[in-house]
DRENGU-724794 format. One record per atom (N, C-alpha, C): x, y, z; atom name; residue number from 1. Coordinates in nm, 3 decimals. Layout:
N
PT       px       py       pz  site  pos
PT        X        Y        Z    CA  NUM
...
***
This chain:
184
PT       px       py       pz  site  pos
PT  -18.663   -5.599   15.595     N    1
PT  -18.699   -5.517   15.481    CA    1
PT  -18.762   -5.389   15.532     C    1
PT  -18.720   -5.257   15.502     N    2
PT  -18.764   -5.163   15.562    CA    2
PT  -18.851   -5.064   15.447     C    2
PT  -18.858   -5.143   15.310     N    3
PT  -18.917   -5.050   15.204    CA    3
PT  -19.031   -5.088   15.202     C    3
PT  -19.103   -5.037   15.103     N    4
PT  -19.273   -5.002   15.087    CA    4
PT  -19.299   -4.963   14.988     C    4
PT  -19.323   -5.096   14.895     N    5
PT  -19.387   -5.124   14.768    CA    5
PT  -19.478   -5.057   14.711     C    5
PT  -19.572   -4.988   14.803     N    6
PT  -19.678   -4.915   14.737    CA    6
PT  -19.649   -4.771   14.757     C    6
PT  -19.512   -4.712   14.763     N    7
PT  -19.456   -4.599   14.683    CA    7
PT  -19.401   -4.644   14.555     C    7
PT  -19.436   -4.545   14.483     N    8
PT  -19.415   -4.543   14.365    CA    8
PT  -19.305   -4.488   14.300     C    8
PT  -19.155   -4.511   14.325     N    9
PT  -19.069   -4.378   14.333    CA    9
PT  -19.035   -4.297   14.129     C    9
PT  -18.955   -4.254   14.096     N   10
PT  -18.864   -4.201   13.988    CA   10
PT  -18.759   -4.199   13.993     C   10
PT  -18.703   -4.296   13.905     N   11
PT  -18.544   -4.324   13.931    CA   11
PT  -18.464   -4.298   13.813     C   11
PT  -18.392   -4.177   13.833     N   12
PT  -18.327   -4.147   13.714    CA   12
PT  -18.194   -4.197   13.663     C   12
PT  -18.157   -4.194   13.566     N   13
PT  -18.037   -4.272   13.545    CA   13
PT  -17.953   -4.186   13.401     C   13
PT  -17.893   -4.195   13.330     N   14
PT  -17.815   -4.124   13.279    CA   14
PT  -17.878   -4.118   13.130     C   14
PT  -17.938   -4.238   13.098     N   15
PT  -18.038   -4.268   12.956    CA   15
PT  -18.191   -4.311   13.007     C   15
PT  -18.235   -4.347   13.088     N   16
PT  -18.323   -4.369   13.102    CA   16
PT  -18.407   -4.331   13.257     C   16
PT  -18.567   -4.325   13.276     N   17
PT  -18.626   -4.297   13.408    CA   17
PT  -18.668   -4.382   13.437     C   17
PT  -18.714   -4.435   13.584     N   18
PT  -18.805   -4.506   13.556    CA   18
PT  -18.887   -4.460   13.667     C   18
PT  -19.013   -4.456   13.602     N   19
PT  -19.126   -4.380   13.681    CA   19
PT  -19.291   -4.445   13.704     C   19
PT  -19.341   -4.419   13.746     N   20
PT  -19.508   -4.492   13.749    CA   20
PT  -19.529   -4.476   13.605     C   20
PT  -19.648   -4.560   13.604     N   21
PT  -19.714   -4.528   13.425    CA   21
PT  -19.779   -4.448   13.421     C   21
PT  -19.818   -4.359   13.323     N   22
PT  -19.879   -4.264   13.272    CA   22
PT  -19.982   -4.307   13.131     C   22
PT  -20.091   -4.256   13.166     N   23
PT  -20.198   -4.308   13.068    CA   23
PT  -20.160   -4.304   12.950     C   23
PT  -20.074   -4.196   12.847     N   24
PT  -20.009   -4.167   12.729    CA   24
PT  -19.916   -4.285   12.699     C   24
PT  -19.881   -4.390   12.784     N   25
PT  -19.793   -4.473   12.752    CA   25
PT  -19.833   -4.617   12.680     C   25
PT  -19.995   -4.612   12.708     N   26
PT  -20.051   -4.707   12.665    CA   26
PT  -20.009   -4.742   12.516     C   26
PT  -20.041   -4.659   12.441     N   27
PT  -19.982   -4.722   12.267    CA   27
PT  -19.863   -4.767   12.287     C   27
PT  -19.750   -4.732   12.330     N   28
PT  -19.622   -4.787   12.312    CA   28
PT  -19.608   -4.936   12.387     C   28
PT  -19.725   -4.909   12.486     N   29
PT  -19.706   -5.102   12.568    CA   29
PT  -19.794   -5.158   12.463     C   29
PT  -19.898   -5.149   12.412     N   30
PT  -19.990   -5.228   12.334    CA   30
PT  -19.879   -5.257   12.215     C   30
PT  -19.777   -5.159   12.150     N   31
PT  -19.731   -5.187   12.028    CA   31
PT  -19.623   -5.321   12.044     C   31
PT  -19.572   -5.299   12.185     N   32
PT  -19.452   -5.401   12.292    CA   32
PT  -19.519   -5.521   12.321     C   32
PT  -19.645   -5.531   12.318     N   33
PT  -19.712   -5.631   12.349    CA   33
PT  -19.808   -5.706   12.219     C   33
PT  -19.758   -5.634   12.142     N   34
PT  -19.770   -5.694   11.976    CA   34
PT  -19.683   -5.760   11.916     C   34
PT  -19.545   -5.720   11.939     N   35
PT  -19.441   -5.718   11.880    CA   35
PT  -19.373   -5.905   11.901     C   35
PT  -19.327   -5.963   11.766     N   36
PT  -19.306   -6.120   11.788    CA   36
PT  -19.208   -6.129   11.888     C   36
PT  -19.102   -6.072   11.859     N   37
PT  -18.966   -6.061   11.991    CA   37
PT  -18.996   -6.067   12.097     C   37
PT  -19.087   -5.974   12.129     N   38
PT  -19.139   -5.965   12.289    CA   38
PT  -19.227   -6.044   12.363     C   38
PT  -19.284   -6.133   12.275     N   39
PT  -19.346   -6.262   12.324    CA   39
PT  -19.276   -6.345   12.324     C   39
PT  -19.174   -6.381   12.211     N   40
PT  -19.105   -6.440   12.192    CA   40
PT  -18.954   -6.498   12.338     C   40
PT  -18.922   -6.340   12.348     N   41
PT  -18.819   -6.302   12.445    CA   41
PT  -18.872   -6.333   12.616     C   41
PT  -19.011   -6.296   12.616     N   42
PT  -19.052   -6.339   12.718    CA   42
PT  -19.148   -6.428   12.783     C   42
PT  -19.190   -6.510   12.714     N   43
PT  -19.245   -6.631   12.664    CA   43
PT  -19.373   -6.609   12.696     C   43
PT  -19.449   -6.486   12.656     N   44
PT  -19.570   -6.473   12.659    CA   44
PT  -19.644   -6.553   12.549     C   44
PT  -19.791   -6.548   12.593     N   45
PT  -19.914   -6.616   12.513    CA   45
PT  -19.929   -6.487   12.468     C   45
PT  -19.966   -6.476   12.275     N   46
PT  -19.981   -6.373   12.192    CA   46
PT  -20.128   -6.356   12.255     C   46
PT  -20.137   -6.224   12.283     N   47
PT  -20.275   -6.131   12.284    CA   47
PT  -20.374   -6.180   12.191     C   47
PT  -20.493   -6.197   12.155     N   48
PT  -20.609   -6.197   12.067    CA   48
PT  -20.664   -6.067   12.090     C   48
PT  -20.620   -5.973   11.983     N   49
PT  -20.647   -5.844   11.995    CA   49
PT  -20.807   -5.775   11.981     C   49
PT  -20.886   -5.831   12.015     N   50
PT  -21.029   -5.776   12.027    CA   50
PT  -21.042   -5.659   12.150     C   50
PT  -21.161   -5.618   12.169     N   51
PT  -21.167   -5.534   12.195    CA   51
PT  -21.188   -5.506   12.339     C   51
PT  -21.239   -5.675   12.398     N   52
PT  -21.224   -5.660   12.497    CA   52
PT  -21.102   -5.675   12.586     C   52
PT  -21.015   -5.717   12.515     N   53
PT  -20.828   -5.721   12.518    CA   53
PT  -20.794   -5.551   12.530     C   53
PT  -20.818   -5.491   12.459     N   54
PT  -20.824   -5.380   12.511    CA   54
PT  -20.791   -5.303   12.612     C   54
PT  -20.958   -5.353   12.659     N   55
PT  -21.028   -5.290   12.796    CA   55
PT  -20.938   -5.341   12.921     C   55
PT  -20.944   -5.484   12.903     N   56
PT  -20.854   -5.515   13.052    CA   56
PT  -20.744   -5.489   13.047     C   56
PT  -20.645   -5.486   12.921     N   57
PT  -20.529   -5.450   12.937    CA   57
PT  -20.484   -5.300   12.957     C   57
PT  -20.603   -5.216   12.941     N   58
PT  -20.580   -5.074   12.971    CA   58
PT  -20.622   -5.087   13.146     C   58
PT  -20.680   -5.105   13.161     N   59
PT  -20.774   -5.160   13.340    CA   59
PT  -20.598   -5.205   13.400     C   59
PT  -20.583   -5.311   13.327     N   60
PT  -20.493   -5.347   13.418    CA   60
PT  -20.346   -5.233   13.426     C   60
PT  -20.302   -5.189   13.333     N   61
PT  -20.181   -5.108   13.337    CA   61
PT  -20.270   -4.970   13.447     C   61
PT  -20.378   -4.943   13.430     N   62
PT  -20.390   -4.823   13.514    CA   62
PT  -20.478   -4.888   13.673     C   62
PT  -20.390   -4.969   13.676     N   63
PT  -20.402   -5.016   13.852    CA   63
PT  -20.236   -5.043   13.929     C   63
PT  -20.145   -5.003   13.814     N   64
PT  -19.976   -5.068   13.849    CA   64
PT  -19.969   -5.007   13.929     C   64
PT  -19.977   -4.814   13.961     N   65
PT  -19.930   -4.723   14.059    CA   65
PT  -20.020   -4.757   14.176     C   65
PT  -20.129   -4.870   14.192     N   66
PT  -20.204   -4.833   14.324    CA   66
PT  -20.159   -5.009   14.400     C   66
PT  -20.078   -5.061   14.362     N   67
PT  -20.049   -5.212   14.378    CA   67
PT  -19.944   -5.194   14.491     C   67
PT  -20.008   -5.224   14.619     N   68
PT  -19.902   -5.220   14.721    CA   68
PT  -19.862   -5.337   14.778     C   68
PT  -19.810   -5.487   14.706     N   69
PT  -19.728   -5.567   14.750    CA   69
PT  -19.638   -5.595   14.630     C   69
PT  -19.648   -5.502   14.473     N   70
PT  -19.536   -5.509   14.385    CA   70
PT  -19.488   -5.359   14.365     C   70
PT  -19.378   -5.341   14.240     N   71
PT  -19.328   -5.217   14.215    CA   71
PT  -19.363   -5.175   14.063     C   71
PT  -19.459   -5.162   13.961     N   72
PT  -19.413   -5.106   13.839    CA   72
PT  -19.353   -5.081   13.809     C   72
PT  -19.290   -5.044   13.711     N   73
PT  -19.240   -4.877   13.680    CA   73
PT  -19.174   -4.863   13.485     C   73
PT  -19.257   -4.785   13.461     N   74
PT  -19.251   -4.761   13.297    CA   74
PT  -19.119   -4.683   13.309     C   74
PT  -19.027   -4.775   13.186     N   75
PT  -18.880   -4.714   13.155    CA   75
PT  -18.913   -4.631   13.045     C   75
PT  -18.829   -4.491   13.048     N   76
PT  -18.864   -4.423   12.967    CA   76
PT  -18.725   -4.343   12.928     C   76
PT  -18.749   -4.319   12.790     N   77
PT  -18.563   -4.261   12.725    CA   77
PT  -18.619   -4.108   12.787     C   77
PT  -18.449   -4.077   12.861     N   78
PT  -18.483   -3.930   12.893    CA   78
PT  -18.482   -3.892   12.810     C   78
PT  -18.418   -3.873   12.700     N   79
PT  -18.414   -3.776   12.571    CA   79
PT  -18.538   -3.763   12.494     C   79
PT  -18.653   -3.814   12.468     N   80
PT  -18.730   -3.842   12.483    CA   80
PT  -18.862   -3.830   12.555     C   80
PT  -18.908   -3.916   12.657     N   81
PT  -18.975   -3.894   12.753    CA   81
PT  -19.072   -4.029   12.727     C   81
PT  -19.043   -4.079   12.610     N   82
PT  -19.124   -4.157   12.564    CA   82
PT  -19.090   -4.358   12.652     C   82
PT  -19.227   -4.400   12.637     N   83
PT  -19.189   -4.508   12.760    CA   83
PT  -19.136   -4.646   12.657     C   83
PT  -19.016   -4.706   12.611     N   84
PT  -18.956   -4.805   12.626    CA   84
PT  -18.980   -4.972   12.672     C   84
PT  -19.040   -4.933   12.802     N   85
PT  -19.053   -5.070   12.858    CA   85
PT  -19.064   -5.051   12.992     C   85
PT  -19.030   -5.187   13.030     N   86
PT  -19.096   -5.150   13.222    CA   86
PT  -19.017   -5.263   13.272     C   86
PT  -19.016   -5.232   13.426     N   87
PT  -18.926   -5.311   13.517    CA   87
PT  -19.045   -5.341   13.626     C   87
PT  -19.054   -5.476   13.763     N   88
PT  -19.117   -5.497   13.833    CA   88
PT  -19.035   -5.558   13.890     C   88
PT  -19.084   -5.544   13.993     N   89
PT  -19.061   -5.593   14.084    CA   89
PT  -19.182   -5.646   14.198     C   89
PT  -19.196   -5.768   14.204     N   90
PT  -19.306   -5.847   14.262    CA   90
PT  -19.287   -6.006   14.352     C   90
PT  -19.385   -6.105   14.379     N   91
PT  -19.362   -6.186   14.435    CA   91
PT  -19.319   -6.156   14.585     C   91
PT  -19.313   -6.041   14.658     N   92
PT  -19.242   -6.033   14.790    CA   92
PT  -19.255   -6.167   14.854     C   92
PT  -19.123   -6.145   14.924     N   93
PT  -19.132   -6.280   15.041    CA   93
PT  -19.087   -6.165   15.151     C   93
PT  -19.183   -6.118   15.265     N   94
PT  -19.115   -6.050   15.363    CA   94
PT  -19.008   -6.066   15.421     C   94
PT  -19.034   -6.203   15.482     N   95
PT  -19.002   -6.249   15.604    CA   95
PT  -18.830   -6.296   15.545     C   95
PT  -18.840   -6.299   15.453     N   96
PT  -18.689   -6.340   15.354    CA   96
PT  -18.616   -6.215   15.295     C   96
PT  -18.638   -6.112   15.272     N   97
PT  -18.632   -6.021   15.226    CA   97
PT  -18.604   -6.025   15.108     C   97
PT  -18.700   -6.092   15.019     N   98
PT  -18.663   -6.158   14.867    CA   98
PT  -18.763   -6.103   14.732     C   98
PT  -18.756   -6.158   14.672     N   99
PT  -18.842   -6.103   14.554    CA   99
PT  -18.814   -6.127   14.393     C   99
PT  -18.868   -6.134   14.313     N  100
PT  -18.877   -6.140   14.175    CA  100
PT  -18.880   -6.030   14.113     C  100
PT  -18.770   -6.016   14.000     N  101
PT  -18.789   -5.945   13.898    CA  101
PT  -18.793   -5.965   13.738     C  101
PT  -18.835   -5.877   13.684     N  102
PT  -18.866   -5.924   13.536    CA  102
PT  -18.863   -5.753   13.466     C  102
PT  -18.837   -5.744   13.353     N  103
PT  -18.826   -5.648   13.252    CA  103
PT  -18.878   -5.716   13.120     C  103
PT  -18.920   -5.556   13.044     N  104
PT  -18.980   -5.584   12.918    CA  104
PT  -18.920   -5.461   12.891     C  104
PT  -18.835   -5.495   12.748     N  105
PT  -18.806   -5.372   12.690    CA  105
PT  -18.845   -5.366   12.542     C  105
PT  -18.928   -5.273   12.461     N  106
PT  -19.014   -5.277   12.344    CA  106
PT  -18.954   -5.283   12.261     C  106
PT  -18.952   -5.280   12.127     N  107
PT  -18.902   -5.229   11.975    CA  107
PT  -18.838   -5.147   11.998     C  107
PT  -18.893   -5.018   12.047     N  108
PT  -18.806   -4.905   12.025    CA  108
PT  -18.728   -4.873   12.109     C  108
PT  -18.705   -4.969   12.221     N  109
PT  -18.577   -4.929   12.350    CA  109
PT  -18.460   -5.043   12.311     C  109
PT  -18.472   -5.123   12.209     N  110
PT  -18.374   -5.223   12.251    CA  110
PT  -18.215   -5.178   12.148     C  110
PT  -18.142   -5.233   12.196     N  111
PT  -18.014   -5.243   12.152    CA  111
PT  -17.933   -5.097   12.193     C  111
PT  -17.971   -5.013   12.224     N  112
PT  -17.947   -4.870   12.321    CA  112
PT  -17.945   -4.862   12.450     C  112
PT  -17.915   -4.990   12.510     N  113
PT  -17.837   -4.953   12.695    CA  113
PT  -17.924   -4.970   12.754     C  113
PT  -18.051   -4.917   12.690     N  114
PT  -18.183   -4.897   12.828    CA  114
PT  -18.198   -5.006   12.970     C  114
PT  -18.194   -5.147   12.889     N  115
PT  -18.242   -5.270   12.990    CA  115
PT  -18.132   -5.254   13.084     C  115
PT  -18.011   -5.295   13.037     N  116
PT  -17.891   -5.266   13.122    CA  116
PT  -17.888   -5.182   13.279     C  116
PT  -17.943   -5.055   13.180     N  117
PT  -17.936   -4.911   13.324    CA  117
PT  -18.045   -4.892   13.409     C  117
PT  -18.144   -4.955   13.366     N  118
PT  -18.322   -5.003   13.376    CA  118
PT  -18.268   -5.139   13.516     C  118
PT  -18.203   -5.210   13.457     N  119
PT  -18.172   -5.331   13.553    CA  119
PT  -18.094   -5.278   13.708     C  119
PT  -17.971   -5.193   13.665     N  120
PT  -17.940   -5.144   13.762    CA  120
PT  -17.965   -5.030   13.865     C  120
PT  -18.098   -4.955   13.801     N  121
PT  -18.113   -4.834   13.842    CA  121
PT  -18.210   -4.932   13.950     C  121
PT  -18.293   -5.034   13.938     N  122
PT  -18.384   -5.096   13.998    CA  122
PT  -18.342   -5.196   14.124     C  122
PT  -18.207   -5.238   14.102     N  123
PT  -18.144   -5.301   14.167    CA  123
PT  -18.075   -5.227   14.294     C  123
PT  -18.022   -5.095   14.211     N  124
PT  -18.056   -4.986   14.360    CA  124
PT  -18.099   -5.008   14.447     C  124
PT  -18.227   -4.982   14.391     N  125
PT  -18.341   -4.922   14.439    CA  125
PT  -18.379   -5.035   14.542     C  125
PT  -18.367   -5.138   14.523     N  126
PT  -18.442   -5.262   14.574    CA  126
PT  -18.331   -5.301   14.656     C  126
PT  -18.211   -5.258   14.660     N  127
PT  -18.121   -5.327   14.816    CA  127
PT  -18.117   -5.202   14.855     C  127
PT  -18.077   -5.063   14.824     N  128
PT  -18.062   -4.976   14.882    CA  128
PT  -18.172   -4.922   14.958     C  128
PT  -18.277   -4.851   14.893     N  129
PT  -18.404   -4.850   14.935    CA  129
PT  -18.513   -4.928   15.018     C  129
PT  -18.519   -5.029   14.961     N  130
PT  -18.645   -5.110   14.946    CA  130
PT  -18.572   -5.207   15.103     C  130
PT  -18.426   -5.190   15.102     N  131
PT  -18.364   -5.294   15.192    CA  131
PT  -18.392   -5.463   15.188     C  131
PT  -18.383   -5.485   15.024     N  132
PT  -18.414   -5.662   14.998    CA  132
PT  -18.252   -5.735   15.028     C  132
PT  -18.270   -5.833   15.066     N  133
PT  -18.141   -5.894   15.077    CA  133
PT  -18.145   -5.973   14.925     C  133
PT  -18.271   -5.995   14.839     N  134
PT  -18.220   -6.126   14.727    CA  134
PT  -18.311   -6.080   14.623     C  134
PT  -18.302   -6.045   14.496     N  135
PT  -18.360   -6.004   14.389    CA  135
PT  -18.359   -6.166   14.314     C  135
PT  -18.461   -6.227   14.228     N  136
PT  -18.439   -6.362   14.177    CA  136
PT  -18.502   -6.323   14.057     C  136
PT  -18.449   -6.378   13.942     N  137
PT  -18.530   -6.376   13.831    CA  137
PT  -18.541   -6.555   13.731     C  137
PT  -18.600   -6.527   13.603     N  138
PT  -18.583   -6.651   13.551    CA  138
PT  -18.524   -6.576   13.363     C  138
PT  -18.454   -6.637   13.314     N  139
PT  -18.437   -6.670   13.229    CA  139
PT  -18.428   -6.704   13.108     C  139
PT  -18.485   -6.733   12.957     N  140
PT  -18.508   -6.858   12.884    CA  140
PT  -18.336   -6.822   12.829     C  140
PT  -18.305   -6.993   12.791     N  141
PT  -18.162   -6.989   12.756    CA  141
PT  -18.128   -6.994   12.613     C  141
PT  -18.225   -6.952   12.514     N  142
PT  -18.264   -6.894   12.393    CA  142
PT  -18.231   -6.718   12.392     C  142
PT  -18.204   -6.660   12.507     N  143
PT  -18.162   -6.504   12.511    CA  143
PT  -18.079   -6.507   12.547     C  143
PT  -17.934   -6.506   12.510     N  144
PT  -17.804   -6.525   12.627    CA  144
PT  -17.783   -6.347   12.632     C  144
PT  -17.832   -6.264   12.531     N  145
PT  -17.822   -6.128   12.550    CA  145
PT  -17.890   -6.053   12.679     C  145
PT  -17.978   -6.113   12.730     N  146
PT  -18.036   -6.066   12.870    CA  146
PT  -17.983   -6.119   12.942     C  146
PT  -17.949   -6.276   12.933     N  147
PT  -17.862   -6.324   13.068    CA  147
PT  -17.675   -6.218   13.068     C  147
PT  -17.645   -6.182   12.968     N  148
PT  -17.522   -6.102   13.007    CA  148
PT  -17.548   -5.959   13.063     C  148
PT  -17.656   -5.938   12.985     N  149
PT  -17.742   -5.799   13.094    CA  149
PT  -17.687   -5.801   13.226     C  149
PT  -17.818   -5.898   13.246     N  150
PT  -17.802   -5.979   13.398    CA  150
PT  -17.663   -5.998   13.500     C  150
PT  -17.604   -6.040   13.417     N  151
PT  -17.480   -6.044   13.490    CA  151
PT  -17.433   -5.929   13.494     C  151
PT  -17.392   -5.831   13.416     N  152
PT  -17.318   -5.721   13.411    CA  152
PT  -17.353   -5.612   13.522     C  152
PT  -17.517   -5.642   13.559     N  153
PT  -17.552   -5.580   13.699    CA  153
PT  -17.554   -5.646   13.776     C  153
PT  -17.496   -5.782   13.803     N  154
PT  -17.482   -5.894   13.916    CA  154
PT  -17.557   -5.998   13.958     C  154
PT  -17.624   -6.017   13.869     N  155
PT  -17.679   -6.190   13.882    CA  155
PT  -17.616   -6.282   13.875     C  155
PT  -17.600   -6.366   13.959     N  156
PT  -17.576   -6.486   13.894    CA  156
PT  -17.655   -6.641   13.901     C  156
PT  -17.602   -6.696   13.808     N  157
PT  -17.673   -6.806   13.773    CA  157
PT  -17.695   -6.944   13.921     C  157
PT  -17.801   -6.983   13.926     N  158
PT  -17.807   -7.070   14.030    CA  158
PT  -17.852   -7.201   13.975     C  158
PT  -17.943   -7.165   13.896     N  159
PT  -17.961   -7.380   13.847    CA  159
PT  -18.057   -7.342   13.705     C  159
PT  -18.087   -7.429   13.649     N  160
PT  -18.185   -7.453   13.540    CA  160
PT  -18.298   -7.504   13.537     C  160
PT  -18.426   -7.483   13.513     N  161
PT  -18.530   -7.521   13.528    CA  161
PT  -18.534   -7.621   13.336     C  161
PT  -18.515   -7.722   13.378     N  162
PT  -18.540   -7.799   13.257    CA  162
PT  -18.685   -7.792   13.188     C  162
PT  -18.664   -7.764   13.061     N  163
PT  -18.801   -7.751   12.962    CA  163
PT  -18.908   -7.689   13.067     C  163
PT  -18.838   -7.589   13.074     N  164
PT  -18.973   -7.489   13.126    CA  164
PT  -19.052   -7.421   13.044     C  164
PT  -19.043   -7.386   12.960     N  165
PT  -19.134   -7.348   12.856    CA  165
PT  -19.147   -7.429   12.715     C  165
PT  -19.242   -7.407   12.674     N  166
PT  -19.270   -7.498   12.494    CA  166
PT  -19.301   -7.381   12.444     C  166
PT  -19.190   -7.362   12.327     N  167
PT  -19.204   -7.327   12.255    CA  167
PT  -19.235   -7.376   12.066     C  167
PT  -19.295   -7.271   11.957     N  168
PT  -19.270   -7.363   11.818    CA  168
PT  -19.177   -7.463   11.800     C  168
PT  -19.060   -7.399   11.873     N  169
PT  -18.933   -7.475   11.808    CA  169
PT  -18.915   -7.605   11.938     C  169
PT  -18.993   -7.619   11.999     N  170
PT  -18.942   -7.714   12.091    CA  170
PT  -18.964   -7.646   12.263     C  170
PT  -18.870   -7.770   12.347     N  171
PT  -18.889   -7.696   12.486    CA  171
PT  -18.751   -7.626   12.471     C  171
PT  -18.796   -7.519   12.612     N  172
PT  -18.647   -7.440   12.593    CA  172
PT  -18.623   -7.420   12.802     C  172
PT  -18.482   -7.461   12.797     N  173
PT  -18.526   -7.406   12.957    CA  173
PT  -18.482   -7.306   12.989     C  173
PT  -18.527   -7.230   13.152     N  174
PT  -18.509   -7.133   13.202    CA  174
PT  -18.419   -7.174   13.301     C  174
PT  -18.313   -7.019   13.296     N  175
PT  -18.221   -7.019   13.394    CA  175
PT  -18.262   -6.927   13.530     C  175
PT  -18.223   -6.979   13.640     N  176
PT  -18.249   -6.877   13.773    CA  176
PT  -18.149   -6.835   13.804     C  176
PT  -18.150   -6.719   13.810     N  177
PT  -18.053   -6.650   13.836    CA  177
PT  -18.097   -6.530   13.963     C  177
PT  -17.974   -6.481   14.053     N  178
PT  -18.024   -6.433   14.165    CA  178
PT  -17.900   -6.280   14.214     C  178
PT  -17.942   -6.208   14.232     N  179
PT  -17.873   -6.082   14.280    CA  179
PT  -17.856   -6.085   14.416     C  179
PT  -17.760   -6.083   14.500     N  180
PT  -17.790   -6.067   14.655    CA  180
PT  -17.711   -5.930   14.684     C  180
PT  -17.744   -5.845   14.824     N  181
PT  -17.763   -5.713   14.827    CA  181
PT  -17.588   -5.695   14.895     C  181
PT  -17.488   -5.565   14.775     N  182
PT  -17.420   -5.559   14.848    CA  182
PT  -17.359   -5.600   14.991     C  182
PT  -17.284   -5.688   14.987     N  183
PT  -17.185   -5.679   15.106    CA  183
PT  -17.216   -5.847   15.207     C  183
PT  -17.355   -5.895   15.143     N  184
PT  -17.364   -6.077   15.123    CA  184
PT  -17.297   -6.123   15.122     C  184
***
């Protein structure tokens, strides 16, 4: 692996950037991190919005650009400028040249391409750049619209994690799915 996580790069793409966060972006993640879909979609625990929820969740988004063993990066519509959602990249395994990824795309980025070009602009970035041999992500098999994402920039499916999450409606499992770097 010859890249270095704690650059922060800007990766442009034809609809969307993706760039470090910027303090102005905070309302649009707090509204993404309100929103039922997006807990829903990514099997988060709903926020208890007090005030000290707030504080750490502003604390924590303005420590993403100084995190040097993951990648941030707030997706943002060029047309626009406004931030969408975010891509990471985290978990390094050096010595493997491996890693985890995950996306969140808000209310106002979805059904317009963003995740899609967001997925691949990052996937770049992370064999070309970053020089990873294996991008891995997880799943829930309640979204088959992200798993075709997924595929359409080259994941594929490797096994199922049975009832990995509980949800209202029951358990639901997660799929692993894995990208390996051109020419594998």
């Amino acid at each position: 692996m010859t890249g270095d996580f704690s650059i922060k790069p800007t990766l442009t793409g034809e609809r969307v950037e993706l760039r470090p966060f910027l303090d102005e972006d905070y309302p649009a993640i707090e509204a993404a991190l309100r929103d039922p879909e997006v807990i829903r979609l990514t099997g988060s625990t709903p926020i208890v919005w007090d005030e000290a929820a707030h504080v750490r969740l502003r604390e924590w988004y303005s420590t993403r650009n100084r995190q040097p063993d993951r990648l941030d990066l707030a997706v943002t519509d060029r047309a626009t400028g406004h931030w969408v959602g975010e891509v990471v990249l985290n978990k390094v395994d050096v010595h493997n040249q491996a890693c985890n990824f995950r996306i969140l795309i808000g209310p106002g980025g979805r059904d317009q391409g963003f995740g899609t070009e967001a997925v691949r602009l990052l996937l770049d970035h992370a064999f070309g750049t970053l020089g990873l041999h294996r991008v891995e992500l997880q799943v829930f098999a309640f979204n088959p619209r992200a798993r075709r994402v997924y595929e359409k920039a080259g994941f594929q499916a490797e096994g199922v994690l049975r009832d990995a999450l509980r949800t209202p409606g029951g358990w639901a499992d997660a799929i692993v799915m894995s990208a390996l770097a051109p020419g594998s």
